[in-house]
C-alpha positions as CSV (number, residue, x, y, z in Angstrom):
1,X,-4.2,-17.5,-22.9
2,X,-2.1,-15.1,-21.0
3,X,-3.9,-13.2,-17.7
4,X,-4.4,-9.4,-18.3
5,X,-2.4,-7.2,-16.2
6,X,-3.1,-3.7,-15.3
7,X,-0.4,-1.3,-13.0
8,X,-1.5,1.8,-11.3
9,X,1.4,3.6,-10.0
10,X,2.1,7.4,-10.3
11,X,5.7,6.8,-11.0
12,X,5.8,6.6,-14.8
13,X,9.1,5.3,-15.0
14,X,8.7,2.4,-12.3
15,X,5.3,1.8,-14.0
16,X,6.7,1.2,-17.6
17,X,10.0,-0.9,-16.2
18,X,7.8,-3.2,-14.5
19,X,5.2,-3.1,-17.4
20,X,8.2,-4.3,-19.3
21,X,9.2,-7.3,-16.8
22,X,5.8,-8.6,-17.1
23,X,5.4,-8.5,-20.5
24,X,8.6,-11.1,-20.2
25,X,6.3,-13.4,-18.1
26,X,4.9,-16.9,-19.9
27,X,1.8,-16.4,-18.4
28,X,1.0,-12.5,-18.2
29,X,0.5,-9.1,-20.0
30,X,0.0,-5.7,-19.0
31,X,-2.8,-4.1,-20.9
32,X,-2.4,-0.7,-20.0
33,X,-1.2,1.4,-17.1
34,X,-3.2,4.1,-14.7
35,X,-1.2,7.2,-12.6
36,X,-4.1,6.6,-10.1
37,X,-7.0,5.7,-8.7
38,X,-9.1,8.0,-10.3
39,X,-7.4,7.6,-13.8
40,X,-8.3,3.6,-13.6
41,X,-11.4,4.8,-13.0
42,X,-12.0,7.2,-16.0
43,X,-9.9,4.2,-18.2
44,X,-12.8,1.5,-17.0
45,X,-14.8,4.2,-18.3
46,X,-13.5,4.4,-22.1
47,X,-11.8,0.7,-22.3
48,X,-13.4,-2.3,-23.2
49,X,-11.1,-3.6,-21.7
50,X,-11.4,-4.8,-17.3
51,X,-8.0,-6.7,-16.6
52,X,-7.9,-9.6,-14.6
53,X,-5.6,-8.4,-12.2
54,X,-4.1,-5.4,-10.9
55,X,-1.4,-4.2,-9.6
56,X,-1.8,-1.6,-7.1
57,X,0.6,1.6,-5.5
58,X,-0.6,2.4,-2.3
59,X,0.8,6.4,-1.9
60,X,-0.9,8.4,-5.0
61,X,-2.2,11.6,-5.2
62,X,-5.7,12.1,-6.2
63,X,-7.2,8.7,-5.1
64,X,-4.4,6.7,-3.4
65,X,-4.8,2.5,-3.2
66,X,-6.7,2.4,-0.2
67,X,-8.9,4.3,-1.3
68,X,-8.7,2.2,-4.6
69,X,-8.8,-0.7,-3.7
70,X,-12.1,-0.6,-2.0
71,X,-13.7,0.5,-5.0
72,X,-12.9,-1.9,-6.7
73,X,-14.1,-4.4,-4.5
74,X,-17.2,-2.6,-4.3
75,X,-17.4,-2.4,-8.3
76,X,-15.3,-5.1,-9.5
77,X,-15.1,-8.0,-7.0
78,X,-13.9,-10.4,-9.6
79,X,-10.6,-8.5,-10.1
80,X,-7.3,-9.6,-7.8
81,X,-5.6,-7.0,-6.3
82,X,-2.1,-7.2,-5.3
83,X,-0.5,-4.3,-3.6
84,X,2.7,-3.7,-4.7
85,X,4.2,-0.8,-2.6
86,X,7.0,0.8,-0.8
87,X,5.2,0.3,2.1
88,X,5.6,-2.7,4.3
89,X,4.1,-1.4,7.7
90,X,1.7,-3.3,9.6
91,X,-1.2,-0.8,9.6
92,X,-0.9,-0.4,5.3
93,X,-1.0,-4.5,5.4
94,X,-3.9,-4.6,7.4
95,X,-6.1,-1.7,5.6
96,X,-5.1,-2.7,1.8
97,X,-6.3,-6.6,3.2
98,X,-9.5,-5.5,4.8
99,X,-10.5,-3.4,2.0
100,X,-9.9,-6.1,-0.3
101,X,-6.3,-6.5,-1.2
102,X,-5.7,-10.3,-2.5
103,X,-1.8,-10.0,-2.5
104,X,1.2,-7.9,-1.1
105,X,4.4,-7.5,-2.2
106,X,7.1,-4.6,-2.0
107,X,8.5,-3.0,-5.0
108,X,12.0,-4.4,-3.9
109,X,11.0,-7.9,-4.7
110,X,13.0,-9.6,-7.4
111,X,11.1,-10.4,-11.0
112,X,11.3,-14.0,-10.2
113,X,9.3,-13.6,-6.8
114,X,6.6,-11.3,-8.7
115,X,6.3,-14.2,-11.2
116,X,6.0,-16.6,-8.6
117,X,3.9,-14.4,-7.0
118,X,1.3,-13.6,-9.3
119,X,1.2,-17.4,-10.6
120,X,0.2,-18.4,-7.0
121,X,-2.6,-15.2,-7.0
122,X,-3.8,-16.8,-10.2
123,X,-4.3,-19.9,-9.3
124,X,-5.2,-20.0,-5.7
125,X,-6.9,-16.5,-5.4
126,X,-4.2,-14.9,-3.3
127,X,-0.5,-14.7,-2.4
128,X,1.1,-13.2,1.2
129,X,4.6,-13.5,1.1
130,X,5.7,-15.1,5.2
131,X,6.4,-11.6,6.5
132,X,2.9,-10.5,5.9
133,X,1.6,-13.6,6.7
134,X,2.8,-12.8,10.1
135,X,1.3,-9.2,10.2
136,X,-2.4,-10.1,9.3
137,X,-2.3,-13.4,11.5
138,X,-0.9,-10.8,14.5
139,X,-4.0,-8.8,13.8
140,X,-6.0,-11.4,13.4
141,X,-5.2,-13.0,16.9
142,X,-5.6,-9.1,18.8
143,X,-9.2,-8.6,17.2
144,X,-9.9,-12.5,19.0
145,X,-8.5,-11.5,21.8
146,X,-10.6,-8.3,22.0
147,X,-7.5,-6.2,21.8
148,X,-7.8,-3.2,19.5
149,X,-5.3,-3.5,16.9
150,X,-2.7,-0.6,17.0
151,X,0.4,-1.0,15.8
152,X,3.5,1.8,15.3
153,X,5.9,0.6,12.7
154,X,9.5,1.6,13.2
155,X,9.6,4.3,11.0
156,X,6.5,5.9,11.8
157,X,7.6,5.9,15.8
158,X,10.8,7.6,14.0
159,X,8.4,10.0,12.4
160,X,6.3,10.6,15.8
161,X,9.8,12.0,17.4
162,X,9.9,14.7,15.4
163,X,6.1,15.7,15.5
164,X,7.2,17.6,18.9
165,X,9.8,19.7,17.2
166,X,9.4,22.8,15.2
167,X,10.6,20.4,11.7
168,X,8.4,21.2,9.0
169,X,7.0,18.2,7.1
170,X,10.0,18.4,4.5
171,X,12.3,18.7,6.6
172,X,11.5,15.7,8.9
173,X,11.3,14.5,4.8
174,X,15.3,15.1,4.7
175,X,15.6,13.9,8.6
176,X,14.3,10.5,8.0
177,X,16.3,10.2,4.4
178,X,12.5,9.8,2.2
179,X,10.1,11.6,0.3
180,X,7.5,14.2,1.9
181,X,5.3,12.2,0.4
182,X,6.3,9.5,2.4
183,X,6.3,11.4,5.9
184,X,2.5,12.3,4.7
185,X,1.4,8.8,4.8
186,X,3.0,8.1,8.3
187,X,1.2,11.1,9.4
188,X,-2.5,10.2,7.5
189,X,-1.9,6.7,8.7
190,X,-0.8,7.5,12.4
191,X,-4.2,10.1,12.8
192,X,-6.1,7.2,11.1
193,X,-5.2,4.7,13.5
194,X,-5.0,6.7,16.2
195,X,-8.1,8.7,16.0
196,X,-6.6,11.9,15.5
197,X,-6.7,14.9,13.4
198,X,-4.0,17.1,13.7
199,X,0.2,17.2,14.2
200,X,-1.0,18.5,17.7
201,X,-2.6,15.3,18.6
202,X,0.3,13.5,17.7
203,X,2.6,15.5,19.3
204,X,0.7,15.0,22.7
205,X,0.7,11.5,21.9
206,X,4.4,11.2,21.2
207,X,4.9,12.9,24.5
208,X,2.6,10.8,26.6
209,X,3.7,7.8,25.2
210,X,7.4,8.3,25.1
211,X,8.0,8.6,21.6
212,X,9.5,12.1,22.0
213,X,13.3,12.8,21.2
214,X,15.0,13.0,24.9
């Protein structure tokens, strides 16, 4: 009998295409498909039907998959998660694991490898592809060594150079060649992991750090 698949993504059209992959898949079929967090949610609600896995967008509006995911560990422990994302930095690893994530993958990965990949999360609980591996045995080796875990990713050191210009959000959108959307996770996840609330506070950081534009 074939594991029940359920995608939450608010992109529509990735959604359906890899709704349509699956459904290819000897082992696997997607039941039904949620534009968020809150939508699963609500679909819980009026469905009969709780899938055996999902898999899970990380940038949403309304209730993105951090946010997510820890529900669902709080509400449905049974279900395995696997983050399927655009995002492969080490602090969205980290979170989407600690709140409960059982898997990782980017949406870049070939159908073969998601196959693969969700085979594994069925029949051994879980699936990290090596480069992740890597990240959450990095963090878990800093928290041993009583180092607080605080990494900058590339892209989001990239994104800290142009918090001390007068660049509005879109237009450091169009710098850095991505979505606003995009540049508003770096920002929610650099004040997370940094403590701190405002582009201000980032700014100052960027400049006390060297991160700032010379």
């Amino acid at each position: 009998m074939k594991k029940t698949i359920v995608i939450v993504d608010d992109h529509l059209l990735i959604a359906k295409a890899l709704e349509s992959i699956i459904d290819n898949f000897t082992d696997f079929q997607v039941i039904y498909v949620a534009e968020n967090g809150q939508d699963l949610i609500d679909k819980f609600k009026t469905s009969h039907e709780i899938p055996e896995i999902i898999l899970l967008d990380i940038s949403m509006p309304i209730m993105d998959g951090f946010e997510t995911v820890l529900w669902l560990k709080n509400n449905h422990p049974n279900i395995k998660v696997m983050a399927l994302s655009m995002q492969g930095d080490d602090s969205s690893v980290i979170k989407m694991i600690k709140n409960g994530a059982k898997g990782y993958l980017l949406k870049n990965t070939h159908p073969r490898d998601l196959e693969e990949a969700l085979i594994k999360l069925k029949d051994d609980g879980f699936f990290y592809p090596e480069w992740a591996s890597k990240i959450i045995f990095s963090s878990i080796n800093s928290e041993k060594n009583g180092e607080k875990a605080v990494r900058i990713s590339e892209r989001e050191k990239e994104f800290l150079t142009y918090t001390v210009t007068e660049l509005s959000y879109k237009e450091i959108a169009e710098k850095m060649c991505c979505s606003p959307r995009t540049v508003e996770s770096y920002r929610d996840q650099l004040c997370d992991k940094l403590e701190l609330k405002t582009r201000v506070g980032l700014a100052v950081f960027a400049l006390k750090n060297g991160f700032a534009a010379s």
